[in-house]
N, C-alpha and C positions, 0 to 999 in steps of 0.2 A: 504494500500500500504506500502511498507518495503521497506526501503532505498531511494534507490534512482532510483525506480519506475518509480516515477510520475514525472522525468526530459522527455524534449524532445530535442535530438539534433536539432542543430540549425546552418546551417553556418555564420560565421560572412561574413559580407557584408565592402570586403573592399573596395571599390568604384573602378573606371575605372581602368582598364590597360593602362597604356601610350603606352606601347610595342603596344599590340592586335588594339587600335584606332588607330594608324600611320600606321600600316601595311595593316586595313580596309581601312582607305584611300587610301591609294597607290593603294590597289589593285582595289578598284571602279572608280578612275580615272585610271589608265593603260586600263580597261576593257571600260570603258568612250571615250577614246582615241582612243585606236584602232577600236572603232564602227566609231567614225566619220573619222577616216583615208579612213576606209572602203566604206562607203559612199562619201567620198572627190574622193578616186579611181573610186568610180564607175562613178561618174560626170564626171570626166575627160576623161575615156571610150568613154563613151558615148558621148562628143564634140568631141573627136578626130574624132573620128567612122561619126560623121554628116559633119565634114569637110571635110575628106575622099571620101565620098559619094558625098559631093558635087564638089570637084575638078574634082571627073571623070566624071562627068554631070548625074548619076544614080539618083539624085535628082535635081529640083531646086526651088528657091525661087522664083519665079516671077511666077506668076500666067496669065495661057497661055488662050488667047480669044479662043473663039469657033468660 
C-alpha cells in the first residue's frame, strides 16, 4: 500500500445536538398532546351526545318492567 492507502475515513462523533434533542422533544410532546386533546374531544362528544339523547327521552336510564 502507498501513502496513505491504508487510512479509512472516519467521522468524529461529536456527541448530542442540544438544538436537534429540544426540538425532538417539543415535537413528540406537541404530537403527545394533541392525540390526547383529540381523545379528550372525542369524550366530551360523546357525553354531550348521551345527555342530548337523554333530555329528549330517545334514551333512558331506568330500566323498564315487563
Amino acid at each position: 500500500m502507498a501513502g496513505g492507502a491504508g487510512k479509512v475515513a472516519h467521522s468524529a462523533y461529536k456527541g448530542p445536538s442540544i438544538i436537534k434533542e429540544i426540538i425532538y422533544g417539543i415535537s413528540l410532546g406537541l404530537a403527545a398532546g394533541g392525540l390526547w386533546k383529540m381523545h379528550h374531544w372525542n369524550n366530551q362528544r360523546r357525553t354531550r351526545e348521551f345527555y342530548d339523547l337523554l333530555e329528549k327521552g330517545v334514551i333512558s336510564v331506568v330500566v323498564e318492567d315487563e
